[in-house]
C-alpha positions as CSV (number, residue, x, y, z in Angstrom):
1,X,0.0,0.0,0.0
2,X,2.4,3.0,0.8
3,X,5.5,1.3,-1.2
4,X,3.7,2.5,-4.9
5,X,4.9,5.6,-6.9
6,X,3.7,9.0,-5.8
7,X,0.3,10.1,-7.9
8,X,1.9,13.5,-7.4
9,X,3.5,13.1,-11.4
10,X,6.0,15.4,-9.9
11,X,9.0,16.0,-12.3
12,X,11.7,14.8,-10.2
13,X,14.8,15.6,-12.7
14,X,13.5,19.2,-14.4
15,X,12.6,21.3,-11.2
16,X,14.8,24.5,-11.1
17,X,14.2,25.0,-7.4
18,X,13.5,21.9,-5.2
19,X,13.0,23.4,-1.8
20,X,11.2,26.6,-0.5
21,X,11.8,27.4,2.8
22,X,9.4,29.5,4.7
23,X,10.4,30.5,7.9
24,X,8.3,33.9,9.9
25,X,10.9,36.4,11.7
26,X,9.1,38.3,14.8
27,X,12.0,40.4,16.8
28,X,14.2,37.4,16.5
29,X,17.8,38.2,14.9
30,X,19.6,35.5,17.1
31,X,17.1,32.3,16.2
32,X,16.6,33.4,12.9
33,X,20.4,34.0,11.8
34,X,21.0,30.6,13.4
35,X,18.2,29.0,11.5
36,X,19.3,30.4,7.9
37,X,22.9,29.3,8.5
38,X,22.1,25.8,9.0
39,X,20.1,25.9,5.8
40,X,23.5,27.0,3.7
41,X,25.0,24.1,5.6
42,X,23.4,21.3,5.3
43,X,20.7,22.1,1.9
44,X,24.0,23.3,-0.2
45,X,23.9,20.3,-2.7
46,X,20.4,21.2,-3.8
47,X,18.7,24.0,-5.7
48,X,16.6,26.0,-2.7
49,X,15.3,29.2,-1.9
50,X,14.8,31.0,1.2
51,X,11.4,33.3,2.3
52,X,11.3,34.6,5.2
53,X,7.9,36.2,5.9
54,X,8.6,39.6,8.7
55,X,5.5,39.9,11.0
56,X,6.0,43.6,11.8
57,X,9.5,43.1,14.0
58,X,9.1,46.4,16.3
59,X,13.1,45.6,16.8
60,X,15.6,45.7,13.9
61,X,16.0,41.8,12.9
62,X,14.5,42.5,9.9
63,X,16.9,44.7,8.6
64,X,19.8,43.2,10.0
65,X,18.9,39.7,8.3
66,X,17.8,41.5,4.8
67,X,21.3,43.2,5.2
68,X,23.1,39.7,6.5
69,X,21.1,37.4,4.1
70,X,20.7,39.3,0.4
71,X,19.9,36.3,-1.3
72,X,16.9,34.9,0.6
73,X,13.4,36.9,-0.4
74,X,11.8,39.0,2.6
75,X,8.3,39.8,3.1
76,X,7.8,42.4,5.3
77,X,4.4,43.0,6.9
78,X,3.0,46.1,8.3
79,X,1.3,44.5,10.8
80,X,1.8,41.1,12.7
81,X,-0.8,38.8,11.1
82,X,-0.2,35.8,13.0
83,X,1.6,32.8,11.8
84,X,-0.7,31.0,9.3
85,X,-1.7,33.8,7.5
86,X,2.2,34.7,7.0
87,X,2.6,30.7,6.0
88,X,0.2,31.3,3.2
89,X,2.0,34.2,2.3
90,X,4.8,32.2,1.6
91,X,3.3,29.4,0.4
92,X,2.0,32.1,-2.5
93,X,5.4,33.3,-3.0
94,X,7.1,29.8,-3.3
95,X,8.4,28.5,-6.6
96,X,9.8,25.4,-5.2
97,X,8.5,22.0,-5.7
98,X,8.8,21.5,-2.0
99,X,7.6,23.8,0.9
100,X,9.3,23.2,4.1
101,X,7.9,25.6,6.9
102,X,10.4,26.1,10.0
103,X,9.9,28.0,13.1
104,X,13.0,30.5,12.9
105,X,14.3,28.9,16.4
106,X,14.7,25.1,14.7
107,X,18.4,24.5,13.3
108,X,19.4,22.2,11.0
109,X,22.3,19.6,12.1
110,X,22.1,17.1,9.3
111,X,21.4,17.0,5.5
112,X,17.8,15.4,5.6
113,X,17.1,16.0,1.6
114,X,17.6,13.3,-0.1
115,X,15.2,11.2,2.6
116,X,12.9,14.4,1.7
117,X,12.8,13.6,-2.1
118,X,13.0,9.7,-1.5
119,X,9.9,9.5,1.1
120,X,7.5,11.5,-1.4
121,X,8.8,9.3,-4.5
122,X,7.9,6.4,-2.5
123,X,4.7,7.0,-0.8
124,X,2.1,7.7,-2.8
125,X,-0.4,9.2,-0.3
126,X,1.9,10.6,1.8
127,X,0.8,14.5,2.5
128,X,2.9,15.9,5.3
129,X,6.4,14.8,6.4
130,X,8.2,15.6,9.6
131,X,11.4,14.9,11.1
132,X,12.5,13.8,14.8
133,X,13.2,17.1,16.7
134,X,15.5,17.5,19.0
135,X,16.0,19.7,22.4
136,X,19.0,21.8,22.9
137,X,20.9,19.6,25.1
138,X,20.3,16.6,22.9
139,X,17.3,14.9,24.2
140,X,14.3,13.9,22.0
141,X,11.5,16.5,21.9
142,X,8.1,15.4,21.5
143,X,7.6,15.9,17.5
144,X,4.1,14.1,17.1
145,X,0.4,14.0,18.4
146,X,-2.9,12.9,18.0
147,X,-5.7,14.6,16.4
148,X,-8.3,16.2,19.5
149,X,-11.1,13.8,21.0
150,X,-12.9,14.6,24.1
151,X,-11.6,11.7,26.4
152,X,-8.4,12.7,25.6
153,X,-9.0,16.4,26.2
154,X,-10.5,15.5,29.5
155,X,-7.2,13.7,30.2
156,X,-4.9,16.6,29.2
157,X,-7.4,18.9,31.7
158,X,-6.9,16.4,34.9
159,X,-4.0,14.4,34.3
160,X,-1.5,17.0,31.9
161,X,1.7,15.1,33.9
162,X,0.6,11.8,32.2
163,X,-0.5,13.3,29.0
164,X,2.6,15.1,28.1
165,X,4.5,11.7,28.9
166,X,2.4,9.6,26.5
167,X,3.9,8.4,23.6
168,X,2.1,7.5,20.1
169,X,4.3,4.6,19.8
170,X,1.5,2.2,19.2
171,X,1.0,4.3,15.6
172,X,1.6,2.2,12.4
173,X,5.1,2.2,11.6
174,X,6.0,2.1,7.7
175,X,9.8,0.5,8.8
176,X,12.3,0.8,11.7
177,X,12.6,5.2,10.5
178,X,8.8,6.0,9.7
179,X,6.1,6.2,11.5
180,X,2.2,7.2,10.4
181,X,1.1,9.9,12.7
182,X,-2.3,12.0,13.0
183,X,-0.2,15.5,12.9
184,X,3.7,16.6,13.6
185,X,4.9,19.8,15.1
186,X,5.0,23.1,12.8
187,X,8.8,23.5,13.5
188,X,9.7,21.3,10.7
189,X,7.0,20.3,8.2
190,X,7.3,19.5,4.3
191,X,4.8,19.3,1.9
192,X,4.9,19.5,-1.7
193,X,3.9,22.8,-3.6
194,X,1.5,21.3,-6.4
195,X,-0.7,18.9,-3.3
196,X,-1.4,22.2,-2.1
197,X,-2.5,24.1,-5.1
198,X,-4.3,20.8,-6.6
199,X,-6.2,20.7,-3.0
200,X,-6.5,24.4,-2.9
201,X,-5.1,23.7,0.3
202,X,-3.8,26.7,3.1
203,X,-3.4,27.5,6.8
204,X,-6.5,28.5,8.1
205,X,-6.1,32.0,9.1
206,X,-8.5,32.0,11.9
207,X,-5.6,30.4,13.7
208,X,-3.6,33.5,14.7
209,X,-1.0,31.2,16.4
210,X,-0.7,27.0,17.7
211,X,-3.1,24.7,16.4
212,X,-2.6,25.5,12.6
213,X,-0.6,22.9,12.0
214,X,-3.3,20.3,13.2
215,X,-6.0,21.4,11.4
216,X,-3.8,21.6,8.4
217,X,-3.0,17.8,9.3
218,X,-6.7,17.1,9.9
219,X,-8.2,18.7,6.4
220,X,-5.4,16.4,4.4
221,X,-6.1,13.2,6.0
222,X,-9.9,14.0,4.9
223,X,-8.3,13.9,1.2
224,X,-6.9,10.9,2.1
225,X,-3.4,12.2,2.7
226,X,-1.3,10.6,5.8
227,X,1.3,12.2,7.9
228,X,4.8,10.4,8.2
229,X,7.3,11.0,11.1
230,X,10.7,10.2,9.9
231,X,12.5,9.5,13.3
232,X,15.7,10.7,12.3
233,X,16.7,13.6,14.0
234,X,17.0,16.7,11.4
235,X,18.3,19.2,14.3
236,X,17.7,21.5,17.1
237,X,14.6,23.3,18.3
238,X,14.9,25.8,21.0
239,X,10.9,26.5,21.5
240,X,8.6,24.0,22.6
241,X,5.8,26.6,23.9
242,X,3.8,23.6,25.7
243,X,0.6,24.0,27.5
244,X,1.5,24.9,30.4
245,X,-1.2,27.4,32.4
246,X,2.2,29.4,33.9
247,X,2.3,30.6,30.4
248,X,-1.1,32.9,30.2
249,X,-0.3,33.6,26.9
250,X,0.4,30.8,25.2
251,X,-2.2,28.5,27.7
252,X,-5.3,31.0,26.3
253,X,-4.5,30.8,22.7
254,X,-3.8,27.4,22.7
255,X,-7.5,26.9,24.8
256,X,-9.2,29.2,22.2
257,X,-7.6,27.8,19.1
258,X,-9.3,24.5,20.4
259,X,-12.5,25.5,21.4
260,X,-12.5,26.4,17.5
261,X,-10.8,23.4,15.7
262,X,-13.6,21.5,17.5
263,X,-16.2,23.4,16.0
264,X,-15.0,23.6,12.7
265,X,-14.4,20.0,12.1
266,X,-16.1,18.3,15.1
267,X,-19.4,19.9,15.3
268,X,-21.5,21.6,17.8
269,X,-22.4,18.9,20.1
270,X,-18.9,17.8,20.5
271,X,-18.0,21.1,21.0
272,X,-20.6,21.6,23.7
273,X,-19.6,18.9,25.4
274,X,-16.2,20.4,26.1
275,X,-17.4,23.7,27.0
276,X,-19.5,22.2,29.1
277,X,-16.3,20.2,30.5
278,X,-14.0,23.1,30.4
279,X,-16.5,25.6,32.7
280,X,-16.8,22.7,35.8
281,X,-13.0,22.0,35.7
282,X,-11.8,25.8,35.4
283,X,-14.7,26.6,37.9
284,X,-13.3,23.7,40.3
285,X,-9.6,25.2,40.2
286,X,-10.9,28.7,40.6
287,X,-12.9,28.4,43.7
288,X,-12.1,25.3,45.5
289,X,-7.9,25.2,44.8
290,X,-7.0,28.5,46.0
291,X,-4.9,29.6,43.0
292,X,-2.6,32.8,43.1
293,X,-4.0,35.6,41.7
294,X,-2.0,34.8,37.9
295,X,-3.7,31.5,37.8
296,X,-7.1,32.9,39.2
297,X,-6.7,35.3,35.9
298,X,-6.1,32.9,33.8
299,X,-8.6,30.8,35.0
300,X,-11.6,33.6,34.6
301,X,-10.0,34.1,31.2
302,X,-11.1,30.7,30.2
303,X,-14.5,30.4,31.6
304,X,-14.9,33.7,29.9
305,X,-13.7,32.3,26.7
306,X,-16.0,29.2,27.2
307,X,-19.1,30.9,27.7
308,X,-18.8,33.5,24.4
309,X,-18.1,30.0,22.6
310,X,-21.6,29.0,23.7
């Protein structure tokens, strides 16, 4: 089943550019410069271009990198638009037969392009391809997950130690490397250029940041597309930006971004059943757990958020 040729009728041989890499700059010199370098590195023996895709930088990376980098195309926005609508924006711009989108703080450490090229030629329905991440100091970062149901919600709500431990292991693997997965992390994702435009396929902009990438996931897997994790490790990510309710920031976008992948591809009575959910637990940690007065903000935050969702 996944050992045909691509359907794709990609030109392997004629391509003038192979790779497109889109990667989104937001007052970030130091990642960024690292991230660009390790693309000269290790993606030298192939035709490539760079975008990188300035969400209104109130510092000056984005003229230090233009300045740095003259060869890669920048896109400069007037205004930060989030992360998926500056994706499509390179995704528009791209000329490459692949797109890879990294976050600017991932590194390359490894020359991963030839697997690139070889996993696409060999599985015919394979949409979306990731590669094992790592964590600064070496350690394997979580690089995979499954797609939202409300048991495991519930679980991620009560028991988020145990969640953030569990492995998909158990997912079909293709051989010892790959592994089918329901989504990957957006620090490292490659898809090609023409499954996109054939599907008429982008980021949902409603996503202003964290759950794009799963719901990108989700809507190819409904065109019968699967996601591979390729468990070698392609290189360093410095962000994880987990769910963690220490983080307001991060926790409420992440919680929102949720509440509306559920209603878009769920439905309303799955979706009420979470709210539903969501208002008894959050009401339980505000009033009976004695939270510090961040956590009691964050807390109302959600409820709040819950009950416009209604």
């Amino acid at each position: 089943m996944f050992q045909k040729e691509s359907n794709l009728s990609l030109d392997w041989n004629n391509q003038k550019i192979r790779f497109t890499f889109v990667i989104i700059n937001y007052n970030s010199f130091d990642y960024t410069n690292k991230c660009l370098n390790s693309i000269k590195l290790f993606c030298r023996n192939h035709n490539y271009e760079i975008i990188v895709i300035d969400n209104a930088s109130m510092d000056d990376s984005a003229s230090k990198l233009a300045a740095k980098f003259t060869d890669v195309i920048f896109i400069k926005n007037k205004e930060n638009y989030g992360f998926a609508r500056a994706c499509n924006q390179g995704i528009d711009r791209a000329s490459g037969e692949f797109i890879i989108f990294l976050n600017n703080d991932f590194e390359f450490t490894t020359d991963i392009f030839d697997r690139i090229i070889d996993k696409f030629q060999r599985y015919e329905n394979l949409g979306l391809l990731g590669f094992q991440l790592l964590n600064p100091d070496g350690t394997v970062q979580k690089t995979d997950f499954k797609f939202p149901t409300i048991p495991r919600r519930i679980l991620q709500l009560t028991i988020v130690p145990f969640m953030r431990k569990h492995s998909s292991a158990k997912l079909p693997s293709l051989n010892a490397k790959d592994r089918i997965v329901d989504y990957i992390k957006g620090a490292l994702m490659i898809i090609p250029a023409k499954l996109l435009n054939q599907l008429q396929l982008r980021f949902d902009e409603n996503y202003f940041m964290y759950h794009e990438e799963m719901d990108l996931a989700f809507q190819l897997r409904k065109q019968g597309k699967i996601c591979i994790l390729d468990t070698t490790p392609a290189g360093i990510h410095h962000g994880q930006h987990a769910e963690d309710v220490h983080n307001e920031r991060v926790f409420l976008w992440r919680n929102q971004n949720y509440l509306f992948f559920l209603k878009k591809n769920y439905g309303k009575l799955k979706l009420l059943i979470l709210i539903v959910f969501n208002l008894i637990v959050f009401s339980l940690k505000l009033f009976l757990f004695f939270p510090n007065r961040s956590l009691r903000h964050t807390y109302l935050t959600v409820i709040i958020m819950n009950l416009k969702a209604l």
